[in-house]
Backbone bond lengths (Angstrom), bond angles and torsions (degrees), N, CA, C in turn:
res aa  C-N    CA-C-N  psi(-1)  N-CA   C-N-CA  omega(-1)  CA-C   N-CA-C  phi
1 X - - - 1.473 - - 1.533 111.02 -
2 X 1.157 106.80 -35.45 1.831 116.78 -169.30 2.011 96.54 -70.33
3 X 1.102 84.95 -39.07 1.611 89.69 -168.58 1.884 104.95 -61.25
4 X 1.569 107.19 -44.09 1.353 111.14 -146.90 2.114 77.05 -69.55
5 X 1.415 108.27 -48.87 1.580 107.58 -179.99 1.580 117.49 -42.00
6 X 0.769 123.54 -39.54 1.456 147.89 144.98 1.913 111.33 -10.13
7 X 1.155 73.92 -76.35 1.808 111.95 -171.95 2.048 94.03 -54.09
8 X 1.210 96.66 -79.13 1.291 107.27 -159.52 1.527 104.71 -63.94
9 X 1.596 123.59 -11.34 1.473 132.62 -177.68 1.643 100.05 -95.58
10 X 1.222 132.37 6.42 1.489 143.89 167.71 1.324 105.34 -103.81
11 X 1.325 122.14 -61.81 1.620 106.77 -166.73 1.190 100.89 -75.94
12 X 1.157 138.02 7.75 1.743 129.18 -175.73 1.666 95.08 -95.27
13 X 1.308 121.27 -30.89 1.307 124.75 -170.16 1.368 117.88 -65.57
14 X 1.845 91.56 -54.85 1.178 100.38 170.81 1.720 135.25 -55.58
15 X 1.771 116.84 -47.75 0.730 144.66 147.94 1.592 101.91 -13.27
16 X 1.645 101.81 -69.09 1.662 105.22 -149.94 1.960 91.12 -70.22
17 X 1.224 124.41 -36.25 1.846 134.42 -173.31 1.747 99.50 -61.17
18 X 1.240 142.45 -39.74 1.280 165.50 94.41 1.613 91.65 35.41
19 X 1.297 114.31 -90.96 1.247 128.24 -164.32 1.469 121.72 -82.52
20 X 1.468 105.77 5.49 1.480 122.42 179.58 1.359 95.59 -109.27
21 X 1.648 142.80 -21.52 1.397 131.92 179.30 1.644 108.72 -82.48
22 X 1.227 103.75 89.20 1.742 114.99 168.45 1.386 103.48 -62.95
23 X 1.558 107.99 145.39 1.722 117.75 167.10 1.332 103.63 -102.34
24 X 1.328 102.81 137.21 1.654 124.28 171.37 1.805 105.55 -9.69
25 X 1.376 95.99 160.45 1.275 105.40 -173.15 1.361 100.94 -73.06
26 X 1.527 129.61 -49.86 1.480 113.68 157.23 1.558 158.81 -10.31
27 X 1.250 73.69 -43.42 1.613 107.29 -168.43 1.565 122.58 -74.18
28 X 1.733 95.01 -45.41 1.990 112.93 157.33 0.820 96.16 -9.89
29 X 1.878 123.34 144.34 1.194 105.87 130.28 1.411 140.33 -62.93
30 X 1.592 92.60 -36.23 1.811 101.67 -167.72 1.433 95.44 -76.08
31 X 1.309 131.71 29.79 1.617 120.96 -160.56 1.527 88.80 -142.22
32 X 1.655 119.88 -2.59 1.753 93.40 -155.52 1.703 110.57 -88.94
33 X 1.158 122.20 5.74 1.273 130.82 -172.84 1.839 99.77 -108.55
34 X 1.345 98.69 -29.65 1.845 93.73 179.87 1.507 114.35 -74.17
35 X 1.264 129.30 116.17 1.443 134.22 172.43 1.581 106.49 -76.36
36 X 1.374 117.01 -21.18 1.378 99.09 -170.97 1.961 123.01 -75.94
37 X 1.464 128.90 148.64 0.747 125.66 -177.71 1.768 126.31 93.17
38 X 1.841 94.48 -8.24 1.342 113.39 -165.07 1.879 101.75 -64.81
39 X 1.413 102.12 154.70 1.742 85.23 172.16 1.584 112.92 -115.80
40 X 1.076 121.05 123.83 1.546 123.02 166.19 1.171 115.83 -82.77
41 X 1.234 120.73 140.58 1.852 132.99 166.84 1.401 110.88 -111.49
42 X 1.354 94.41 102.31 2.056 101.77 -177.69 0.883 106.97 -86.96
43 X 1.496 138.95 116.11 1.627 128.83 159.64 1.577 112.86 -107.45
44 X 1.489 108.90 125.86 1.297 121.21 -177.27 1.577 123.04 -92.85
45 X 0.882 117.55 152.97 1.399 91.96 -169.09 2.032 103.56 -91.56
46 X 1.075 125.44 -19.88 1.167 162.81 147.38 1.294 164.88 172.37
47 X 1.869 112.12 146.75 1.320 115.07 -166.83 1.319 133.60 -84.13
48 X 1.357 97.32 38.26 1.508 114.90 -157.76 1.858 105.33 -125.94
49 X 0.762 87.80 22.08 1.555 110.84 175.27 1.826 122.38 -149.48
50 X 1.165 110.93 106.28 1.629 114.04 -177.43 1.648 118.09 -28.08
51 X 1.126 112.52 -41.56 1.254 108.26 -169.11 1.742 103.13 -76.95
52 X 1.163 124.88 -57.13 1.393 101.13 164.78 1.361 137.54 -37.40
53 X 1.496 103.87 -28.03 1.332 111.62 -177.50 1.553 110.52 -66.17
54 X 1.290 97.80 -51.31 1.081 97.38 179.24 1.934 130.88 -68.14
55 X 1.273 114.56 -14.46 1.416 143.02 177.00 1.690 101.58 -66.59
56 X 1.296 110.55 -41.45 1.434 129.27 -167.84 1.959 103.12 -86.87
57 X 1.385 100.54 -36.17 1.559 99.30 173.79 1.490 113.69 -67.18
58 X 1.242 117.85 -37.75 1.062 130.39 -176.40 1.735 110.58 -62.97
59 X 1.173 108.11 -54.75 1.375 94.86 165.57 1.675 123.98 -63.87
60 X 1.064 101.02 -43.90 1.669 95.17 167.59 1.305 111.79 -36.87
61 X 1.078 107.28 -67.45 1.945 114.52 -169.96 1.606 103.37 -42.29
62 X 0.745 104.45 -62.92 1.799 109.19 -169.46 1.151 101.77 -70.69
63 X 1.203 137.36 -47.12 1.907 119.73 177.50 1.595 125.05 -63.34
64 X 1.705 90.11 -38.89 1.718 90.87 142.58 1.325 139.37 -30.04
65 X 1.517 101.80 -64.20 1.853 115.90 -157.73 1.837 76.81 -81.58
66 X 1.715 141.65 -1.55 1.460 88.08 -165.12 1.637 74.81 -125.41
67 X 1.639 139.23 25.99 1.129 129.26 179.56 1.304 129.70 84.18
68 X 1.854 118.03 6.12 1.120 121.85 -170.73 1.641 98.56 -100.90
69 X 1.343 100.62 152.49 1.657 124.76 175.64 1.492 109.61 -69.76
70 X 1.254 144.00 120.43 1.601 135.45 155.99 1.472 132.34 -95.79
71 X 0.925 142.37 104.29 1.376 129.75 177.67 1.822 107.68 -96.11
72 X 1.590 98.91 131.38 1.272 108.51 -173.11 1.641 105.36 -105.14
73 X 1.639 106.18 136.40 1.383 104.93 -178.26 1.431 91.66 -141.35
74 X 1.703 112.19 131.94 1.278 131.55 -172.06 2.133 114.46 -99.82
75 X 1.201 97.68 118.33 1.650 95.04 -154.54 1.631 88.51 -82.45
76 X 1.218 133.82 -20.65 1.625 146.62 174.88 1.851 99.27 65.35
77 X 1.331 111.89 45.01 1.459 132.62 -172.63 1.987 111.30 30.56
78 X 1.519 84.74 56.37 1.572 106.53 166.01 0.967 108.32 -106.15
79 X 1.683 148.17 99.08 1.371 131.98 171.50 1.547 110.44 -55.51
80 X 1.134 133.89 -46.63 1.109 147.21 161.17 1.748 111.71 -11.84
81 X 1.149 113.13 -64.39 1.468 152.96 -157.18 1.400 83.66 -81.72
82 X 1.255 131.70 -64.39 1.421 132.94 -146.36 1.599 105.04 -86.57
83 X 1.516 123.26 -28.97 1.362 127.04 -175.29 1.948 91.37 -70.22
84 X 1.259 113.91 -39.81 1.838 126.60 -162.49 1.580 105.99 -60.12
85 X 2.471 87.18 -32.97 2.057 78.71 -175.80 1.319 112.51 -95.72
86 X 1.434 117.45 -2.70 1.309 99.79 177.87 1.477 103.48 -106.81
87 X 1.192 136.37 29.95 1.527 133.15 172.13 2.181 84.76 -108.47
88 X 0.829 124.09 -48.56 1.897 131.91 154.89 1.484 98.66 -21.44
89 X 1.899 118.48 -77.80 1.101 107.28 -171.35 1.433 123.74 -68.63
90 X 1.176 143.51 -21.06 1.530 154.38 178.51 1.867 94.38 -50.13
91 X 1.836 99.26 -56.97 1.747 110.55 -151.61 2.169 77.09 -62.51
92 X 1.332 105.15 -36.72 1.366 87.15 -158.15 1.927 115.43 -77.65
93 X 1.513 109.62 6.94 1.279 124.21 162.15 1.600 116.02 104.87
94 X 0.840 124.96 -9.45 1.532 146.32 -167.57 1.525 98.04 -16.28
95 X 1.079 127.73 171.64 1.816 130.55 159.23 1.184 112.24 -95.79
96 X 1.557 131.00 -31.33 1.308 142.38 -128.74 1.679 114.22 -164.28
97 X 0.937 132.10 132.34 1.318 137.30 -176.55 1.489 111.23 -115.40
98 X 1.096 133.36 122.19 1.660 132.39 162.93 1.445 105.04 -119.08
99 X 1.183 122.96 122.57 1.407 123.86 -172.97 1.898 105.00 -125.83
100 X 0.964 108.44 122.03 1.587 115.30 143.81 1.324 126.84 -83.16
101 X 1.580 115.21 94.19 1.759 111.55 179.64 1.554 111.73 -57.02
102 X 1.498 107.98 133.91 1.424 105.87 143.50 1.238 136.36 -95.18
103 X 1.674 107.44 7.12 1.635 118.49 159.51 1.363 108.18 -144.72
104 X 1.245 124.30 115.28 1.651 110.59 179.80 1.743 126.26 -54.34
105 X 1.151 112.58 -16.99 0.961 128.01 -151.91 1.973 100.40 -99.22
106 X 1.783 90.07 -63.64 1.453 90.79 173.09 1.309 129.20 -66.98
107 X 1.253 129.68 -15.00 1.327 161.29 170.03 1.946 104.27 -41.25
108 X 1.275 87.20 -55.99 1.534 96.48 -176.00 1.521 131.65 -38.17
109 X 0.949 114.80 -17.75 1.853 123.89 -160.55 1.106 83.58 -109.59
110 X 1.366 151.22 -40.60 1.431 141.82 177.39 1.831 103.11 -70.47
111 X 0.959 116.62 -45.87 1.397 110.05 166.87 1.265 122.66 -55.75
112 X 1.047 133.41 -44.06 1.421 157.86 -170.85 2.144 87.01 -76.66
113 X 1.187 109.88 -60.95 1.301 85.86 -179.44 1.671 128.88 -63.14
114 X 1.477 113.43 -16.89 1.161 113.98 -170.67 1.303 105.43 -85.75
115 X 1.755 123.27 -19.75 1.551 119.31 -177.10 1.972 102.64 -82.45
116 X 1.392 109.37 -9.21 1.367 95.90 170.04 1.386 126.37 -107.55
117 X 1.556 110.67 30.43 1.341 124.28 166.13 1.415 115.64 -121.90
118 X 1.932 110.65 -3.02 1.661 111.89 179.81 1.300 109.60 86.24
119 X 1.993 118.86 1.19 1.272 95.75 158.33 1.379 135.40 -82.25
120 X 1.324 130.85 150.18 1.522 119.47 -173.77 1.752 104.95 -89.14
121 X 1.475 109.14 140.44 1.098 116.92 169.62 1.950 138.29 -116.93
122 X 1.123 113.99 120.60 1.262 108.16 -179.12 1.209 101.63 -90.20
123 X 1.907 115.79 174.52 1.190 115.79 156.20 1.624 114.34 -146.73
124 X 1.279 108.01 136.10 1.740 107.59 -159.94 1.903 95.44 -93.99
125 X 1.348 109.41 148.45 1.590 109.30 151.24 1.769 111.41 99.76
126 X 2.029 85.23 -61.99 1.286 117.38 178.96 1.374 159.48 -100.64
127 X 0.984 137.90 12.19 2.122 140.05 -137.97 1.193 106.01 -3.08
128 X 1.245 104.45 154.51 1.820 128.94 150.45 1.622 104.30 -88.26
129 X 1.471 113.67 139.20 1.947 113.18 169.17 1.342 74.51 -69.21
130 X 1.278 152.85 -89.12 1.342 144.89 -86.27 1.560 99.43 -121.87
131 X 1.358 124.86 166.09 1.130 141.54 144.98 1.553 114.48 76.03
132 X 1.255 121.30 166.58 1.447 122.46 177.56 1.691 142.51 -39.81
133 X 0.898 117.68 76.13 1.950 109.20 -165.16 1.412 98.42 -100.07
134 X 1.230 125.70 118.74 1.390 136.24 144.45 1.743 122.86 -13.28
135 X 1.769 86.10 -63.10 1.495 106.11 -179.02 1.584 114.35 179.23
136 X 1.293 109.71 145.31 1.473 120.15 -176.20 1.410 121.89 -95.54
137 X 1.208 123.12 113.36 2.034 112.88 -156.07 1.751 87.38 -107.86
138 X 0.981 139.29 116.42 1.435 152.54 162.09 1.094 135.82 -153.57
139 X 1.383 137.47 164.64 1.523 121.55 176.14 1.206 103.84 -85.23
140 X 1.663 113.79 157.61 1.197 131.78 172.18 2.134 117.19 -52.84
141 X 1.157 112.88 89.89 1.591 121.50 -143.61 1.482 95.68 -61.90
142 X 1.848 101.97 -37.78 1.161 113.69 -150.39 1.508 120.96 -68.12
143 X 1.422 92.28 -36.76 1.442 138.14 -176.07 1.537 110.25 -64.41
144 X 1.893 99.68 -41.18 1.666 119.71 174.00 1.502 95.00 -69.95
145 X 0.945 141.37 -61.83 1.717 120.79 -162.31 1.654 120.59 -101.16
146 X 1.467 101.20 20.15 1.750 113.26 164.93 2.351 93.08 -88.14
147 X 1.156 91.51 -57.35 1.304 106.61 173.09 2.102 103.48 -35.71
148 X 0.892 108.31 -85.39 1.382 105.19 167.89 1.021 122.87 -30.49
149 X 1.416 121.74 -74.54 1.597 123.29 179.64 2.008 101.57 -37.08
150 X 0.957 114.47 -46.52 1.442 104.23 -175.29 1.311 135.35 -74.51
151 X 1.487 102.45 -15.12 1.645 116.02 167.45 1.450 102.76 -69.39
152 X 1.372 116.46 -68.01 1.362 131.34 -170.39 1.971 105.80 -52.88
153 X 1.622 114.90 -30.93 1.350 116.48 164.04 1.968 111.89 -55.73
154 X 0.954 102.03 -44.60 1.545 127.34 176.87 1.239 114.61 -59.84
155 X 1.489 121.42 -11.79 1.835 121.29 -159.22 1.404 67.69 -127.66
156 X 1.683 158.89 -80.93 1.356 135.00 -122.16 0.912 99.13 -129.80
157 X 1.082 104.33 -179.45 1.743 122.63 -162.87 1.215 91.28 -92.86
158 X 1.645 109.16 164.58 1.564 116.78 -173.30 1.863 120.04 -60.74
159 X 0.965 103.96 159.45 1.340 93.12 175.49 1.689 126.45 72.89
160 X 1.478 102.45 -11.04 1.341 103.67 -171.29 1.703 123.36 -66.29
161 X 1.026 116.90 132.02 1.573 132.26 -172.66 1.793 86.03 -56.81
162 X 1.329 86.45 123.94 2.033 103.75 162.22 1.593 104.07 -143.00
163 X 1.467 107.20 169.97 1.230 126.07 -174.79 1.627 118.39 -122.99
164 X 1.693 133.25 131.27 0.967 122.43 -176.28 1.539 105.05 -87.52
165 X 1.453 137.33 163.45 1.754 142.44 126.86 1.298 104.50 -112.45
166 X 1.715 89.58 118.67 1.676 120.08 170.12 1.320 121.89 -83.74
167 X 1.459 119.91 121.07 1.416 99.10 166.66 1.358 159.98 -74.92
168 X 1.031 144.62 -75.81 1.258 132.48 148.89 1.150 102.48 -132.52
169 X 2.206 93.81 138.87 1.393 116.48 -126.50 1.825 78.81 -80.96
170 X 1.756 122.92 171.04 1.124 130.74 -159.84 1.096 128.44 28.71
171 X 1.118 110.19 49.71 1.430 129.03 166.59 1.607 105.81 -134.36
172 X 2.200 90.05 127.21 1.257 109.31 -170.14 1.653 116.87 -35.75
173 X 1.472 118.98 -56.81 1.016 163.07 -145.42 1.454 70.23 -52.46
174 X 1.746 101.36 -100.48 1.388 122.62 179.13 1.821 125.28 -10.92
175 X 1.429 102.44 -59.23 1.247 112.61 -175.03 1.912 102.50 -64.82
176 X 1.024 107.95 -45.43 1.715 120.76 -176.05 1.567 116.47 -51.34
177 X 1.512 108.15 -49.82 1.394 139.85 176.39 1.362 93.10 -44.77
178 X 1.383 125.17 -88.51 1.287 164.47 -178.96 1.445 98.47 -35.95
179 X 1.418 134.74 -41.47 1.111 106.58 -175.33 1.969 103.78 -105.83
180 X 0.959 123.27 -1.54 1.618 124.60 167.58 1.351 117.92 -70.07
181 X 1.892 98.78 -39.23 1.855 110.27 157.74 1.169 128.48 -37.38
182 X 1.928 115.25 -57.22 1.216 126.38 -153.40 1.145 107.77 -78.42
183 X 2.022 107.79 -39.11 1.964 112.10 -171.97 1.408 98.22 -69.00
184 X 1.418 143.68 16.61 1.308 131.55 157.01 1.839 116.71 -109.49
185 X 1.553 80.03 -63.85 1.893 97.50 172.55 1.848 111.09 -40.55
186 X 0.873 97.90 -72.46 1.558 106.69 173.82 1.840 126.92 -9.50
187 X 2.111 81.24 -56.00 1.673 93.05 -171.27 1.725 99.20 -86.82
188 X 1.121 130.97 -42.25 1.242 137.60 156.04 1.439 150.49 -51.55
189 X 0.779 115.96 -37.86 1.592 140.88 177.40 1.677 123.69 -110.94
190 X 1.037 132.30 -173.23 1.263 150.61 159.15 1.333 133.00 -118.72
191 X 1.345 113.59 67.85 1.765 111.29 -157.58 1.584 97.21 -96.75
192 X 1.976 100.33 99.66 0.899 105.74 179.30 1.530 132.14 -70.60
193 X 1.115 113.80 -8.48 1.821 111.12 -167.11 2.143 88.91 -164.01
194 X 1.024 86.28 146.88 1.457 117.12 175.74 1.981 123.27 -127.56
195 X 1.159 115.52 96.43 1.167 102.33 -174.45 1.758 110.33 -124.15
196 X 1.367 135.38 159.93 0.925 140.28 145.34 1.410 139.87 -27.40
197 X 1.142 144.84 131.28 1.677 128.64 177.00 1.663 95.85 -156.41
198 X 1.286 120.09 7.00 1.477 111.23 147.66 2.021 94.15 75.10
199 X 1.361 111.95 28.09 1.745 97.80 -170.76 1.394 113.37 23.05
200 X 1.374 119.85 56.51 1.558 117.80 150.88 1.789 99.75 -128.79
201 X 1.647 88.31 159.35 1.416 96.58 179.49 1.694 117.02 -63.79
202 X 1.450 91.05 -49.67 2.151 86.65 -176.60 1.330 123.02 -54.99
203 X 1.148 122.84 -16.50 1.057 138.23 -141.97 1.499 87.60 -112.85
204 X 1.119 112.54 -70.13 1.882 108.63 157.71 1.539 122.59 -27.55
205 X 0.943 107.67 -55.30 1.901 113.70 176.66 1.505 92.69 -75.46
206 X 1.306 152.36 -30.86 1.149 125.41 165.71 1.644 134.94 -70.69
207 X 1.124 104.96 -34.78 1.840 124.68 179.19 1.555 97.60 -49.84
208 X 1.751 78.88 -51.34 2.021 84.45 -160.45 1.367 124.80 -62.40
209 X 1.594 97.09 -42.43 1.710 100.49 168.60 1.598 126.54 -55.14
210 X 1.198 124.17 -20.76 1.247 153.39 -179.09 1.437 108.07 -68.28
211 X 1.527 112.29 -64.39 1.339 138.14 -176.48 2.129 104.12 -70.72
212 X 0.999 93.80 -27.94 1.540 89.25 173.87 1.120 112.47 -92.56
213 X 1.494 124.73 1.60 1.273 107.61 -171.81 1.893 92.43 -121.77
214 X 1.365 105.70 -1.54 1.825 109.29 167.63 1.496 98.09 -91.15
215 X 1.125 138.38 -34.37 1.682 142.19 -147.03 1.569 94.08 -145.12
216 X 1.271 127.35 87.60 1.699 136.10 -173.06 1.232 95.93 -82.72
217 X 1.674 117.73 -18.66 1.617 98.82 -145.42 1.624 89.87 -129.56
218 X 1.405 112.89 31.42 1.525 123.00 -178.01 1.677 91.30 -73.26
219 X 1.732 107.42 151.18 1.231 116.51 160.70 1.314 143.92 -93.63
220 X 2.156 99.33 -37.77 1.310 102.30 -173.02 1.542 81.90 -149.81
221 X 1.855 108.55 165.77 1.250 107.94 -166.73 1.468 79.87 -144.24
222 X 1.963 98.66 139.45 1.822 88.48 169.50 1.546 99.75 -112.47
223 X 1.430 133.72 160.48 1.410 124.14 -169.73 1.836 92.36 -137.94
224 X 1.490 91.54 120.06 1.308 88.71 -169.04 1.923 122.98 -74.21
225 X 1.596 108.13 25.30 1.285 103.00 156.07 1.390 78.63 -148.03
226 X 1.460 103.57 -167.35 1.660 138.03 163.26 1.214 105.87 -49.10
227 X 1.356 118.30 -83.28 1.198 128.00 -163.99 1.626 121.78 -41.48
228 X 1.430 107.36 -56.32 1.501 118.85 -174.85 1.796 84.66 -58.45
229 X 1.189 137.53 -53.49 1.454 138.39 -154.13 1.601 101.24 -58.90
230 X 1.349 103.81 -56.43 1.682 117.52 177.28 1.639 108.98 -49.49
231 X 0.913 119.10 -29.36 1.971 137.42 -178.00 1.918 106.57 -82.23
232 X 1.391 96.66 -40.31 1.683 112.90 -169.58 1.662 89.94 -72.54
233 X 1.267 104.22 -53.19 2.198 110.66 -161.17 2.085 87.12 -67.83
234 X 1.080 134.06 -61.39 1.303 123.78 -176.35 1.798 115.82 -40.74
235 X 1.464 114.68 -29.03 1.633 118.87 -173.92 1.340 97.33 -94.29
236 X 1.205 130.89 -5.09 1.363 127.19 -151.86 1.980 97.55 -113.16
237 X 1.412 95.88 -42.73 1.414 125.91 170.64 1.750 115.94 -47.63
238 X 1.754 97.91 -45.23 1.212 115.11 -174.44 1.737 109.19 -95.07
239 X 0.758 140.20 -24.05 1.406 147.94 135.81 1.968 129.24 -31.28
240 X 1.268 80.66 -33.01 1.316 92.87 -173.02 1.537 141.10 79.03
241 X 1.670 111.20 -2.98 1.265 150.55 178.67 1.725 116.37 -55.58
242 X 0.947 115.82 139.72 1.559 125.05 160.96 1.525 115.49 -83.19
243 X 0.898 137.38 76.01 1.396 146.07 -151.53 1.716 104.88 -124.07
244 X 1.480 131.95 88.00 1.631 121.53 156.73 1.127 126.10 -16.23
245 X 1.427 148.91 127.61 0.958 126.22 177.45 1.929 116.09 -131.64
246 X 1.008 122.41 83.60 1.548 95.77 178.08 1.554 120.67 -121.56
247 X 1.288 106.48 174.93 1.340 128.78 -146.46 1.972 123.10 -100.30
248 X 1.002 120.42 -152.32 1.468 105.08 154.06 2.022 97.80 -179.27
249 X 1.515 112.66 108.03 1.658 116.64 -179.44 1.713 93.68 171.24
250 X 1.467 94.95 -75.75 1.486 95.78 -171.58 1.536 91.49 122.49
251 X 1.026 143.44 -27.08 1.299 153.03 -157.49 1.506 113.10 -31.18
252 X 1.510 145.51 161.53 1.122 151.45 -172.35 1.614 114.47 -61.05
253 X 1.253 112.41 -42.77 1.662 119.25 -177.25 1.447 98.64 -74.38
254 X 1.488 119.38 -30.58 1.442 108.09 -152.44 1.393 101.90 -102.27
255 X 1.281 137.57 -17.78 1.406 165.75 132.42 1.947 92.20 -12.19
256 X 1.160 92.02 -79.46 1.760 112.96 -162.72 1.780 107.79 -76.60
257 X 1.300 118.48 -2.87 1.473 124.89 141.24 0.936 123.23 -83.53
258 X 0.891 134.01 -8.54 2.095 144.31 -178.82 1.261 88.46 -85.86
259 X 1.303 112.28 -69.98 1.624 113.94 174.46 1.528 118.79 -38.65
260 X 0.844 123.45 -52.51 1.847 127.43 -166.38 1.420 86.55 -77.30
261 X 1.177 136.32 -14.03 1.683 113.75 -154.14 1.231 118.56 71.91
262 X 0.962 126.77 52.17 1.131 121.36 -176.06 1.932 107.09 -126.54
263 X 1.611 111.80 -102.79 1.639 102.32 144.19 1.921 135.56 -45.41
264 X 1.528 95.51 117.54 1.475 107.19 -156.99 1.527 98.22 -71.63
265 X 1.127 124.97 -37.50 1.724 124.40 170.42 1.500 134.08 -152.31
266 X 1.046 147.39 169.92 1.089 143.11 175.81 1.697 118.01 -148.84
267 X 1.320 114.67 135.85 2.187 104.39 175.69 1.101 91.92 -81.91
268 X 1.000 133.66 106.93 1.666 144.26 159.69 1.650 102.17 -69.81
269 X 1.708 91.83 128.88 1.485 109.84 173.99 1.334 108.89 -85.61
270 X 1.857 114.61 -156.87 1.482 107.30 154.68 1.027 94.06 -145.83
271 X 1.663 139.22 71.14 0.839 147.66 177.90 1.981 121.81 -38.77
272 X 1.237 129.10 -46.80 1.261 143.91 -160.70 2.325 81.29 -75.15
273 X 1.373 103.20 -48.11 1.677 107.53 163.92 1.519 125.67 -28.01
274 X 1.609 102.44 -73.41 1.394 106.31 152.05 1.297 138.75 -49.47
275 X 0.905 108.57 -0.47 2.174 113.10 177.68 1.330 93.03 -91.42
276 X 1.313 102.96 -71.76 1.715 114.58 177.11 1.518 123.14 -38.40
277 X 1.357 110.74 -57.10 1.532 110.43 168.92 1.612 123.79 -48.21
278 X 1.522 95.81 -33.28 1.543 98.94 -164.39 1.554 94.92 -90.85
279 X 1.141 133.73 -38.26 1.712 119.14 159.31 1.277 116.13 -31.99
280 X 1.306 117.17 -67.90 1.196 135.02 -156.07 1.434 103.22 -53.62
281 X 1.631 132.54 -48.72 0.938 161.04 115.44 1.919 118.97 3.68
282 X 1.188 112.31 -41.25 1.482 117.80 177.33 1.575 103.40 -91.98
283 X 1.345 116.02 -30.69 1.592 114.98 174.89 1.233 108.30 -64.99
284 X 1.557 109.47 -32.00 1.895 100.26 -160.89 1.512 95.45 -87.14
285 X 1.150 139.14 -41.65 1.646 141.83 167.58 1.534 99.69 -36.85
286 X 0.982 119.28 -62.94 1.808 129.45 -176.43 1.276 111.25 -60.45
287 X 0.926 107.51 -32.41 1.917 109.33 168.86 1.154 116.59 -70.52
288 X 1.782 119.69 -33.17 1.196 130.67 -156.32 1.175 139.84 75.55
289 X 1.423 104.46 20.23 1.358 135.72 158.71 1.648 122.18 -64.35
290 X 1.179 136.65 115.43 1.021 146.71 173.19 2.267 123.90 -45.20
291 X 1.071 114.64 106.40 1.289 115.01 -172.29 1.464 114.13 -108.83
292 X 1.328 110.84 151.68 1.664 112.22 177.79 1.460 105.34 -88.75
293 X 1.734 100.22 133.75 0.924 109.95 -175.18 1.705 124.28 -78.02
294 X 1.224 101.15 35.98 1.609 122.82 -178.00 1.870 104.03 -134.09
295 X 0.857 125.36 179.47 1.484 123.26 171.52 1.316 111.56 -177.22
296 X 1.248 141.59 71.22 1.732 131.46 -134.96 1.749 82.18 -107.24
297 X 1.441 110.78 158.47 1.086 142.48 -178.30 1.426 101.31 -125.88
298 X 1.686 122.19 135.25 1.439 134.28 -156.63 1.805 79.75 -90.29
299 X 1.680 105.71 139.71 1.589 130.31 136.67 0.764 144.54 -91.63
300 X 1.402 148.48 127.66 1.576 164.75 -168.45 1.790 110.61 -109.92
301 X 1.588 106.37 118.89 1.278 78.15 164.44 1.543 101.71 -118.39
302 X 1.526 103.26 155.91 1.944 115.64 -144.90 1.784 84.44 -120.84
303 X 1.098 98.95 119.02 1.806 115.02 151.42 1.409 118.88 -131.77
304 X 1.134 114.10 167.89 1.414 107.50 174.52 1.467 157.82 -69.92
305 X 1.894 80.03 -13.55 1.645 108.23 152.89 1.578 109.76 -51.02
């Protein structure tokens, strides 16, 4: 008898745990067309660079204007860090995932965890190798550093010795950049050395000083964001050199060096674009609306002409 009490004091439990697991606010029926109240989990890869910042405003604005909740979590370009906050945002229930990788690669297992709980995931800027993406909202990268290679073809004479800054290494971005560069640079130019600078500025003024003092007689340098470029023109500045220099964001500092004369170009993104797109983009998944698994954001490239 104790046992059968037993018995029937388990499946009631279970039963009752059953009926305590609510599905996402999405998921309602009477809820699946309402966006308002929905929660997004943004993970950036970092806010320590304008152009994210601005990538991240952009989603604000639009989850705003359509009533959705955001929680912002800053990965401070730790993949490590960033897989920890978005397995954080899942426990904390989110509907929706928008992620900026700071490694495409490591990125994945956090993706992979969110497709085995039914959350949907975008990703802005960057890809995941692995796991489920809705859709990828970024500019055409490839397209961004064929574009470069041809300005900088346009500033030197053939053949002229230049230098790449890579960003951080497994990262889509980086790898994408890098190879739209080379199918031009390659046949044209002499791009003697390729190094890392992690898209930060110090780190830019360090490579470069380095690189000018291996390659004296380099001409033009492309830096595969703003920042590292803004870091490259300060070593280049201090050298005393005539050195091309361009960039790839569009970003506010690097904008207002085009202006001064100072940085010779930049592929300007539209970053605050991408926030917005990729909202816009998490509503139509949540509706159950069908999305392309591409999402390109228009490039400009900005000189002072």
């Amino acid at each position: 008898m104790k046992r059968l009490i037993l018995l029937v004091m388990t499946v009631s439990l279970v039963l009752l745990g059953a009926c305590s697991m609510e599905p996402p606010n999405w998921a309602k029926p009477a809820e699946k067309h309402n966006l308002k109240n929905i929660k997004i989990g943004l993970s950036v890869s970092t806010l320590n660079n304008p152009f994210f910042v601005s990538l991240k405003d952009g989603v604000m604005k639009e989850a705003k204007a359509k009533g959705m909740h955001v929680t912002v979590v800053d990965a401070q370009n730790d993949s490590a860090k960033q897989v920890n906050d978005v397995q954080d945002l899942l426990q904390q229930g989110v509907d929706v995932l928008l992620i900026n990788p700071t490694d495409s690669a490591a990125i994945s297992t956090a993706v992979q965890s969110a497709n085995e709980v039914g959350v949907p995931v975008i990703t802005l800027d960057r890809s995941s190798d692995k796991g489920k993406v809705e859709t990828l909202v970024a500019s055409d990268n490839i397209k961004g550093g064929k574009m470069a290679a041809n300005f900088i073809i346009d500033q030197v004479e053939k053949n002229a010795k230049v230098v790449e800054l890579q960003g951080v290494p497994g990262a889509s971005a980086t790898r994408e950049r890098g190879k739209g560069f080379h199918q031009i640079a390659d046949k044209e130019l002499q791009v003697v050395e390729s190094q890392s600078a992690h898209f930060d500025r110090t780190e830019g003024l360090n490579v470069m000083e380095n690189l000018i003092q291996g390659h004296p007689d380099i001409k033009a340098v492309f830096a595969q964001n703003d920042e590292m470029a803004l870091g490259a023109l300060e070593a280049i500045n201090s050298s005393g050199k005539n050195i091309v220099v361009v960039g790839f964001d569009g970003n506010d500092d690097a904008l207002k060096s085009i202006k001064d004369g100072k940085l010779n170009a930049t592929v300007a993104q539209q970053p605050e674009l991408i926030g917005k797109l990729a909202v816009n983009a998490a509503g139509d998944v949540l509706k159950g609306k069908k999305v392309k698994k591409y999402i390109p954001a228009p490039l400009k490239l900005v000189t002072k002409k």
